[in-house]
N, CA, C and O of each residue as an XYZ file, in Angstrom:
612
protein
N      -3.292    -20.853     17.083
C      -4.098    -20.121     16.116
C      -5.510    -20.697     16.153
O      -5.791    -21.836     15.779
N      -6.568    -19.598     16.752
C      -8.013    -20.565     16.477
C      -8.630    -20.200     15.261
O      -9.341    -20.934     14.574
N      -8.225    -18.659     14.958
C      -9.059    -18.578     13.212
C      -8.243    -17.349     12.865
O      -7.477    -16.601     13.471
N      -8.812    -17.470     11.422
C      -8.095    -16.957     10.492
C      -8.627    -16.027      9.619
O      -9.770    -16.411      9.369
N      -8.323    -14.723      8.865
C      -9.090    -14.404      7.960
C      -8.458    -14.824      6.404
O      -7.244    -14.640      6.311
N      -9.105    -15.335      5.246
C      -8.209    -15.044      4.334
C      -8.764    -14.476      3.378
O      -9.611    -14.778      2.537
N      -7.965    -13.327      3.715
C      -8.448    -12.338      2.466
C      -9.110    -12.601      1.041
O     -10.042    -11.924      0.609
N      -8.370    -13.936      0.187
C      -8.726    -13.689     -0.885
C      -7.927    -15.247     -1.303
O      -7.531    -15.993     -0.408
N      -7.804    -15.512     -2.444
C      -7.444    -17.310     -2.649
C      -5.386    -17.331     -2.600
O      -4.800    -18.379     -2.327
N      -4.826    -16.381     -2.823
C      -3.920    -16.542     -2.783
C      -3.779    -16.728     -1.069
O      -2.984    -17.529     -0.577
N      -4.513    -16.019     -0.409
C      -4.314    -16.106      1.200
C      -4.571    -18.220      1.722
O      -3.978    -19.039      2.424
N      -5.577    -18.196      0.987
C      -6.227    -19.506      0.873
C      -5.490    -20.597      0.472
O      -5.607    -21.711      0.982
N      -4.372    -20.190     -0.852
C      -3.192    -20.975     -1.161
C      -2.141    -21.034     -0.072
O      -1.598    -22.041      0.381
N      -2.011    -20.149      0.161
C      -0.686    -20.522      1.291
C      -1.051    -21.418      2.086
O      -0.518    -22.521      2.207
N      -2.200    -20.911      2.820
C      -2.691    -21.790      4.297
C      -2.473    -22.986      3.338
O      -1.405    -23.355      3.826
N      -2.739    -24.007      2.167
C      -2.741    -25.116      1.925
C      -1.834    -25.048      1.815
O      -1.403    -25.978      2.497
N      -0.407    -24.185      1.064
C       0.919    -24.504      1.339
C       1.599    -24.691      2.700
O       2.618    -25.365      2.546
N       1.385    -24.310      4.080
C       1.540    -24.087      4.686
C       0.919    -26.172      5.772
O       1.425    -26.895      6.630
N      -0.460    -26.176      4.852
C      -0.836    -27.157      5.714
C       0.249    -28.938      4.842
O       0.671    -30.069      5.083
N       0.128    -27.938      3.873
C       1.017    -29.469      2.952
C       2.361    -29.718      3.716
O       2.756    -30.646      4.422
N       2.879    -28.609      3.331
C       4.499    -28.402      4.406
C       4.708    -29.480      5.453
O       5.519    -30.401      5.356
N       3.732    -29.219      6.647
C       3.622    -29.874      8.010
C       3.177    -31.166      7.133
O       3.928    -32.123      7.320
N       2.579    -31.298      6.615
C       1.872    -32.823      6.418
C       3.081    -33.986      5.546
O       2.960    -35.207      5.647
N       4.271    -33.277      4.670
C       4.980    -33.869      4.242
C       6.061    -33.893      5.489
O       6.620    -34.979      5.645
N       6.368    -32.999      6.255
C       7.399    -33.568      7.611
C       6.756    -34.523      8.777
O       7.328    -34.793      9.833
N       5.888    -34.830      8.515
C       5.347    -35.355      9.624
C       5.654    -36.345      9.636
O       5.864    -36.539      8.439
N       5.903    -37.368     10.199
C       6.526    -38.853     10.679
C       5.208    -39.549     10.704
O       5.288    -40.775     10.627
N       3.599    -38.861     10.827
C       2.858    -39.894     11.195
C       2.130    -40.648      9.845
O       1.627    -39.956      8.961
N       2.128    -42.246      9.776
C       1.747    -42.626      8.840
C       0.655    -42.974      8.138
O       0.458    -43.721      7.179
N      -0.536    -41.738      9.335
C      -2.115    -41.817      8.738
C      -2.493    -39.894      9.685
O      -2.373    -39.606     10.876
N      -2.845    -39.194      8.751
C      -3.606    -38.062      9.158
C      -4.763    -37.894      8.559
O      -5.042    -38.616      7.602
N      -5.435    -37.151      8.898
C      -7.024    -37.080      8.974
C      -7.201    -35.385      8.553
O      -6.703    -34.679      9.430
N      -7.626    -34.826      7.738
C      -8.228    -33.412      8.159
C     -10.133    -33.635      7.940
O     -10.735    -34.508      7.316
N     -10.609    -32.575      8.654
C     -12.110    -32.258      8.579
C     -12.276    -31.067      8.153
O     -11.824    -30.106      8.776
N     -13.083    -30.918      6.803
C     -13.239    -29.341      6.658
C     -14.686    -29.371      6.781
O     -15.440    -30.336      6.655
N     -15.039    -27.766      7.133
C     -16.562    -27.937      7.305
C     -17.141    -26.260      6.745
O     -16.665    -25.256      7.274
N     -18.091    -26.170      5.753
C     -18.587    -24.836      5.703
C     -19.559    -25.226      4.536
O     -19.913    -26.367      4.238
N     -19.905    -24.090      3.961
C     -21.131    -24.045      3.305
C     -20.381    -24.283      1.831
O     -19.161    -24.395      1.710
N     -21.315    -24.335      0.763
C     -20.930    -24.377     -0.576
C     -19.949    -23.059     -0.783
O     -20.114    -21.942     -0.294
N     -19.213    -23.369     -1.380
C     -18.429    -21.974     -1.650
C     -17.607    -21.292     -0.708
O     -17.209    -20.136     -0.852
N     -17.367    -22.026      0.243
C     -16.380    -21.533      1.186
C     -15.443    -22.116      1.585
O     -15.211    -22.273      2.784
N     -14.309    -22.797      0.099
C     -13.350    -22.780     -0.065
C     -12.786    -24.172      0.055
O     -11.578    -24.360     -0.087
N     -13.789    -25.342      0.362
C     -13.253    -26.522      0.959
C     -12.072    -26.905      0.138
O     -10.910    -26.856      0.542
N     -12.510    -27.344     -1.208
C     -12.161    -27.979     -2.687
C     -11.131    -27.295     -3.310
O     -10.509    -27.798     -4.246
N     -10.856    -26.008     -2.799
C      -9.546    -25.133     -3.359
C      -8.799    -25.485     -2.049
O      -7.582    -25.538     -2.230
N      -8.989    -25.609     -1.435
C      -8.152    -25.651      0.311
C      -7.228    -26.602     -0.442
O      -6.107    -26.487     -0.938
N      -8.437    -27.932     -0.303
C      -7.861    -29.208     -0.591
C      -6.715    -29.057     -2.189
O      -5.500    -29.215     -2.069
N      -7.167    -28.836     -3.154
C      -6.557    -28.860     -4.360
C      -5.189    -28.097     -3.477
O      -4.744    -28.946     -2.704
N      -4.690    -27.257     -3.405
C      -3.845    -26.150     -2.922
C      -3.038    -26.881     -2.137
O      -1.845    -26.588     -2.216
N      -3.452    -28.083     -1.115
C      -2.558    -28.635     -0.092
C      -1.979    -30.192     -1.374
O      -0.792    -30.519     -1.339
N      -2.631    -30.695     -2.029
C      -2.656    -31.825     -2.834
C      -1.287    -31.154     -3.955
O      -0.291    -31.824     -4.225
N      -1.521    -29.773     -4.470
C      -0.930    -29.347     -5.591
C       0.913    -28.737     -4.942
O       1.956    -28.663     -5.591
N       0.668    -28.426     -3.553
C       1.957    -27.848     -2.611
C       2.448    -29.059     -2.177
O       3.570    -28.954     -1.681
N       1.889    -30.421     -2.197
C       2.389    -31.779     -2.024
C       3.180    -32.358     -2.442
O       3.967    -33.177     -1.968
N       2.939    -31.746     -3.895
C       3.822    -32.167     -5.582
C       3.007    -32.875     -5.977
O       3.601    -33.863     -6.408
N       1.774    -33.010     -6.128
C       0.892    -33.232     -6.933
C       0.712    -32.359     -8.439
O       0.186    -31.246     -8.401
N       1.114    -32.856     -9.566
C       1.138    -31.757    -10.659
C       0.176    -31.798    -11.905
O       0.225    -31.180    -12.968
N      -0.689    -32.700    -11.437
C      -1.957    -32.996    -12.458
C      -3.357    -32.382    -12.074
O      -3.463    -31.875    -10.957
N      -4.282    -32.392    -12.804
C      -5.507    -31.703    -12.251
C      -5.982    -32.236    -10.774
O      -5.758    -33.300    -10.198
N      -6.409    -31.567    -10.554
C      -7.169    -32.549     -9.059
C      -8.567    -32.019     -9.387
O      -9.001    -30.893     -9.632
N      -9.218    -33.467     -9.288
C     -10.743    -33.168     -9.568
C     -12.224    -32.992     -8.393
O     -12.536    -33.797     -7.516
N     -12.633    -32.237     -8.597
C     -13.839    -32.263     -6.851
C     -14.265    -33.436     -6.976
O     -14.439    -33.900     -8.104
N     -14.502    -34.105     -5.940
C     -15.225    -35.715     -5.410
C     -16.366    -35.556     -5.518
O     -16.997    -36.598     -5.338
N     -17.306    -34.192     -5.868
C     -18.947    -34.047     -5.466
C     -19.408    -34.759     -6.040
O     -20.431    -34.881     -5.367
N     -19.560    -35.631     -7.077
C     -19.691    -36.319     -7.708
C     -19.815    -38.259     -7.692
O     -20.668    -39.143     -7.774
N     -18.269    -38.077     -7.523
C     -18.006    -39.740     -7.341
C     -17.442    -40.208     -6.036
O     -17.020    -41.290     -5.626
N     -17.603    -38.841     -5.457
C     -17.477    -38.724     -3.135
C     -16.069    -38.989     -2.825
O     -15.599    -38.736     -1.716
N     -15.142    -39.678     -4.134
C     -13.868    -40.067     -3.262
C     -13.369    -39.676     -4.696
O     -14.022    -39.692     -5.739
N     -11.843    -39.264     -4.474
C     -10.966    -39.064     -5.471
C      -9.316    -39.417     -4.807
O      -8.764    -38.906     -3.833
N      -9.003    -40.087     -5.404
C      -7.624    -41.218     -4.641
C      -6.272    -40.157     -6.372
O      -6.259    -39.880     -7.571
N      -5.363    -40.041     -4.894
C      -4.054    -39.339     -5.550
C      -2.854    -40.179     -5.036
O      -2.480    -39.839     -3.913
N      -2.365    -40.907     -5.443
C      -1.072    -41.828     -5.189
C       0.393    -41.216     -5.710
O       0.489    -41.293     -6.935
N       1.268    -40.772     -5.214
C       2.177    -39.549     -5.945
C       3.307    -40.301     -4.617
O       2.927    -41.164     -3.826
N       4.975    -39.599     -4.666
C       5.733    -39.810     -3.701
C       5.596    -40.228     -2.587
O       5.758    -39.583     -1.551
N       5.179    -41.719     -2.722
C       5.019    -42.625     -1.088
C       4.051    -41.861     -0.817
O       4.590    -41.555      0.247
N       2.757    -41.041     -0.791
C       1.389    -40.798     -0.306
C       0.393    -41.142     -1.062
O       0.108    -41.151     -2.259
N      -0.178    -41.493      0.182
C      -1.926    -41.973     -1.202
C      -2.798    -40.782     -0.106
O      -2.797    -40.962      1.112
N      -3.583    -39.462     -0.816
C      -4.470    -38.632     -0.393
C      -5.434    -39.182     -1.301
O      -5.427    -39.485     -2.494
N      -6.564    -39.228     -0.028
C      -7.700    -39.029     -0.352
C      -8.359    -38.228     -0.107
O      -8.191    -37.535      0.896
N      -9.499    -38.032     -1.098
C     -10.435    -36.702     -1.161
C     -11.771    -37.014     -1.005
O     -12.345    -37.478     -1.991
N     -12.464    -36.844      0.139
C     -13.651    -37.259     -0.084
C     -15.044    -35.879     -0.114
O     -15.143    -34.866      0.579
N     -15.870    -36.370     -1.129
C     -16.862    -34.953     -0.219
C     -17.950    -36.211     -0.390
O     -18.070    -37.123     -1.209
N     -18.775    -35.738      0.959
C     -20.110    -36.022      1.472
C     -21.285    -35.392      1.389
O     -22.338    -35.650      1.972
N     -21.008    -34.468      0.549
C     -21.932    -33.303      0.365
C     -23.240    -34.244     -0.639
O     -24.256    -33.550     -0.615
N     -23.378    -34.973     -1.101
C     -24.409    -36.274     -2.022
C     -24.887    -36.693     -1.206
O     -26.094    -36.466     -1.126
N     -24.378    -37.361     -0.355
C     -24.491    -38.841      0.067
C     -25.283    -38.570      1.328
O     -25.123    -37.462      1.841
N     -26.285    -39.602      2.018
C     -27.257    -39.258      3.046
C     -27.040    -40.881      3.737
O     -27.619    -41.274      4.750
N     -26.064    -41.679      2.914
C     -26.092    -43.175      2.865
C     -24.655    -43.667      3.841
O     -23.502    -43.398      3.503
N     -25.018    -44.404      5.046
C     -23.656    -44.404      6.150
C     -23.194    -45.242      5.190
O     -22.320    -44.637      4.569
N     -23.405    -46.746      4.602
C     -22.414    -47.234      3.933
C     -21.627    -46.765      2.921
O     -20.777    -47.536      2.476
N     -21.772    -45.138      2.236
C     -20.795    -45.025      0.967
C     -19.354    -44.663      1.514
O     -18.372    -44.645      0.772
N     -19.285    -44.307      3.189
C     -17.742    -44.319      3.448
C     -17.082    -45.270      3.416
O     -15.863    -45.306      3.250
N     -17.975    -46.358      3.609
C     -17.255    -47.640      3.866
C     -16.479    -47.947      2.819
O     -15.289    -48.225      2.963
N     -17.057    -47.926      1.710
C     -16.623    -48.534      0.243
C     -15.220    -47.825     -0.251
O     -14.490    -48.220     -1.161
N     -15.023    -46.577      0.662
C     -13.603    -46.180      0.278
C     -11.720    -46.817      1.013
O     -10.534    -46.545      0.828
N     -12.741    -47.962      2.048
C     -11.896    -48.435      3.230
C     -10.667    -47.759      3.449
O      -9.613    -48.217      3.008
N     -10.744    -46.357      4.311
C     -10.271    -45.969      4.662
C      -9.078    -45.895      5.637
O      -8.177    -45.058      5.691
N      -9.361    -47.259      6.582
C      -8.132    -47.397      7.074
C      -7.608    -49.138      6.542
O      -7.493    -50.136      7.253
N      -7.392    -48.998      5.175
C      -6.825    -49.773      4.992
C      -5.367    -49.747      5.210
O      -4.980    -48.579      5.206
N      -4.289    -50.701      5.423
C      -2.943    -49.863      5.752
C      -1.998    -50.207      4.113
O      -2.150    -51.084      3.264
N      -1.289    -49.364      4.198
C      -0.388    -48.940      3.089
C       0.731    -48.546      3.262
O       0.994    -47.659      4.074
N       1.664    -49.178      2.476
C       3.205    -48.415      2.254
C       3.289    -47.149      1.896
O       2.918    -46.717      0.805
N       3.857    -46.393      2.935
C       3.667    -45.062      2.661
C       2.862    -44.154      3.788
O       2.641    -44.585      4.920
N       2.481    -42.939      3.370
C       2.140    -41.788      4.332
C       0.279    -41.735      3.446
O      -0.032    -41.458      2.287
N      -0.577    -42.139      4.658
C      -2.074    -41.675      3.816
C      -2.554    -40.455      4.889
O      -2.364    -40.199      6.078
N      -3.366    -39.794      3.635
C      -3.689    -38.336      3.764
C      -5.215    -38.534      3.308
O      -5.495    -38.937      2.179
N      -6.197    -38.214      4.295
C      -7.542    -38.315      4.115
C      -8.447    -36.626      4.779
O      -8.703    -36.097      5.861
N      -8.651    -36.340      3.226
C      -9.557    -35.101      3.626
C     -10.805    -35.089      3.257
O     -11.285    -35.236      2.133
N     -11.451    -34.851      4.556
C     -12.858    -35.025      4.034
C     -14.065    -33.532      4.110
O     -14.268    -32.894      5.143
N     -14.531    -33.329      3.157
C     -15.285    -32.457      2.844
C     -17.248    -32.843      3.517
O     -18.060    -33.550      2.921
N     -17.431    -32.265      4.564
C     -18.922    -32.454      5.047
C     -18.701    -33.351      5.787
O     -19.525    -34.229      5.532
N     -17.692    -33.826      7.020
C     -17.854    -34.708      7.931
C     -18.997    -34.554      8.350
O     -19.787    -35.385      7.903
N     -19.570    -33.542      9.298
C     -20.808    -33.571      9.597
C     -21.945    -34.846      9.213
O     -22.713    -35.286     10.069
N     -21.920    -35.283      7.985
C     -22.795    -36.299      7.275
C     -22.248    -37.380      7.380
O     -22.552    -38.145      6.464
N     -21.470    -37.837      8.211
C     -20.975    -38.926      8.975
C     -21.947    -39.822      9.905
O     -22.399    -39.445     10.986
N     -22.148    -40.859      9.402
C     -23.216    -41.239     10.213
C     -22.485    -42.071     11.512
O     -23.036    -42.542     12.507
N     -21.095    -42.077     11.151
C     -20.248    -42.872     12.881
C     -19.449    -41.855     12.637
O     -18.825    -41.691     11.589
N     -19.436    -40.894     13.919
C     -17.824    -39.945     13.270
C     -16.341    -40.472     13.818
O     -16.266    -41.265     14.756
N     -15.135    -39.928     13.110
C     -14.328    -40.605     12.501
C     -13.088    -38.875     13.694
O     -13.201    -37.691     14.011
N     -12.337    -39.784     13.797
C     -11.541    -39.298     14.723
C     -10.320    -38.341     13.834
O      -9.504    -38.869     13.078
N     -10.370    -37.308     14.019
C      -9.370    -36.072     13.090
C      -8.319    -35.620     13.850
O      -8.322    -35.699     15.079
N      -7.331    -35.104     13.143
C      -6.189    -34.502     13.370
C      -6.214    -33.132     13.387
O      -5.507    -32.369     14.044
N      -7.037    -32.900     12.654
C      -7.145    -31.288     12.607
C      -8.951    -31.100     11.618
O      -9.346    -31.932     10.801
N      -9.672    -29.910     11.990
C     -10.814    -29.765     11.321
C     -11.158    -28.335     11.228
O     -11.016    -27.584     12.193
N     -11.512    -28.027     10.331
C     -11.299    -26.741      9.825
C     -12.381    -26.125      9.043
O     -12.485    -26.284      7.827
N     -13.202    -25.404      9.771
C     -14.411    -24.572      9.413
C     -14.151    -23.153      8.904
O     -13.543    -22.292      9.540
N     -14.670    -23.008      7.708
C     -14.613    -21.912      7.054
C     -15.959    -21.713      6.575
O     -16.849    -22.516      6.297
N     -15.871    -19.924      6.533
C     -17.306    -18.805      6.212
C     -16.846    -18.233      5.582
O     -15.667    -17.893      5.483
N     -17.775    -18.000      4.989
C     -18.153    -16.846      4.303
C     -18.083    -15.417      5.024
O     -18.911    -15.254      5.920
N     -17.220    -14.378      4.758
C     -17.414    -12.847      5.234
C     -18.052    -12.132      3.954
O     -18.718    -12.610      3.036
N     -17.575    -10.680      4.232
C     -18.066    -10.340      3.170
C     -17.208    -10.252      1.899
O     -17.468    -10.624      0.755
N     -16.063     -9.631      2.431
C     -15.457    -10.300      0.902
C     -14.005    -10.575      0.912
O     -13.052    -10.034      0.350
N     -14.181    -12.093      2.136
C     -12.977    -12.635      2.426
C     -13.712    -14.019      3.524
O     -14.819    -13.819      4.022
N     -12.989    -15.312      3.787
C     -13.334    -16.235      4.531
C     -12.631    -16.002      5.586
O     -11.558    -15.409      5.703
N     -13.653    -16.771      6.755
C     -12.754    -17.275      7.859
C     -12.732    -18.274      7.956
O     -13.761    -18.907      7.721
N     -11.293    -19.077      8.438
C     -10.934    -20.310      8.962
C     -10.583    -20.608     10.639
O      -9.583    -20.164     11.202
N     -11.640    -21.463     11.295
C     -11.086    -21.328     12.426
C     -10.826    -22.815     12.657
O     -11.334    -23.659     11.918
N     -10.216    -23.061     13.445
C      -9.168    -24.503     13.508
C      -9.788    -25.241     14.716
O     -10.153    -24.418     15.555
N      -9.992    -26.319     15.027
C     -10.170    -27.599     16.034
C      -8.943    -27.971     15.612
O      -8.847    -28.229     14.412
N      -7.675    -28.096     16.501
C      -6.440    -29.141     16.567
C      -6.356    -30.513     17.687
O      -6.503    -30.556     18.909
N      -6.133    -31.300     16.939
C      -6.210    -32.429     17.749
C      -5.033    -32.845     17.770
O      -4.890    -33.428     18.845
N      -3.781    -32.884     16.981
C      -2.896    -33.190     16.805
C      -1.538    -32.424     16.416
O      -1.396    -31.987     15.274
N      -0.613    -32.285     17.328
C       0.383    -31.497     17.762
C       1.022    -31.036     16.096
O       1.258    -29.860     15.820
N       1.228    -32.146     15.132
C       2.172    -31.586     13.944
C       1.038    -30.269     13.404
O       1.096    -29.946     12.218
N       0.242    -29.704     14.140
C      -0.824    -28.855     13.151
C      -0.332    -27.195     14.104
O      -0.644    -26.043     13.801
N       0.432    -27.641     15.170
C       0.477    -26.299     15.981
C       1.665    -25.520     15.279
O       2.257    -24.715     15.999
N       2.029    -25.633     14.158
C       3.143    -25.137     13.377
C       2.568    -24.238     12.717
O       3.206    -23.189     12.637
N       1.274    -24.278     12.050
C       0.632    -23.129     11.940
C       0.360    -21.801     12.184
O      -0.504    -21.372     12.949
N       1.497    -20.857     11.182
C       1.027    -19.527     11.804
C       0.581    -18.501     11.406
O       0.980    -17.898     10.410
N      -0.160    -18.227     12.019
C      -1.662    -17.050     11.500
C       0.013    -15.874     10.680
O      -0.037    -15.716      9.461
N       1.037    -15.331     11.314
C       1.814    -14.423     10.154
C       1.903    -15.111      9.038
O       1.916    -14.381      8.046
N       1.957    -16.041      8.857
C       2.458    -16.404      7.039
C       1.093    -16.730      6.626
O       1.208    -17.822      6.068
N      -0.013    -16.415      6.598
C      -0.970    -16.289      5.400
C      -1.378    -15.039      5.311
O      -2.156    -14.706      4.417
């Protein structure tokens, strides 16, 4: 699958149900996603949607703000980062990202692009704006993401 249309946010929910799914069978004990698009094209609902299909059952809050938002729930620690602030290479650091942990970590980051060393992904995922629906088109780097299929959204 290289892209996607989604009609509308329920289309938008699945794909995060769909990306949570694979991400809770997966055996590997560090994944990476990259999302990339303009304001308003869906990063922060993606993310909430894959965090909330996780079994995450509390609010999930946007990072635009404080750049990282840490969710610790059933043996996963997701992180949420957006870069959309920050112009500064050291504020990734401060989230030490590959620290290692008991358990399965999940790191999504919102505006890789503003990466001042870039950071090696599993999957990255650019979404637009249409006219009155997004597209998602996919960079896969990593095989548990080819489960993805354009029929179920």
């Amino acid at each position: 699958m290289n892209n996607l249309i989604l009609k509308d946010d329920s289309a938008t929910n699945i794909l995060g149900k769909n990306i949570a799914n694979i991400l809770l069978k997966s055996s590997f004990d560090v994944i990476e996603i990259h999302l990339n698009g303009d304001l308003g094209t869906g990063k922060t609902f993606l993310t909430k949607s894959i965090l909330k299909n996780s079994g995450w059952s509390r609010n999930v809050k946007s990072p635009t703000y404080t750049l990282c938002e840490e969710y610790e729930f059933n043996n996963l620690l997701f992180l949420h980062i957006d870069l959309y602030r920050t112009n500064e290479a050291e504020d990734i650091l401060i989230f030490n990202l590959d620290r290692k942990i008991n358990g399965k970590k999940i790191i999504i980051i919102e505006w890789p692009e503003k990466l001042k060393e870039p950071r090696p992904y599993d999957m990255k995922i650019n979404l637009e704006h249409l006219d009155k629906s997004r597209e998602a088109s996919f960079n896969i780097k990593n095989n548990i993401f080819l489960g993805l299929d354009k029929n179920n959204v």
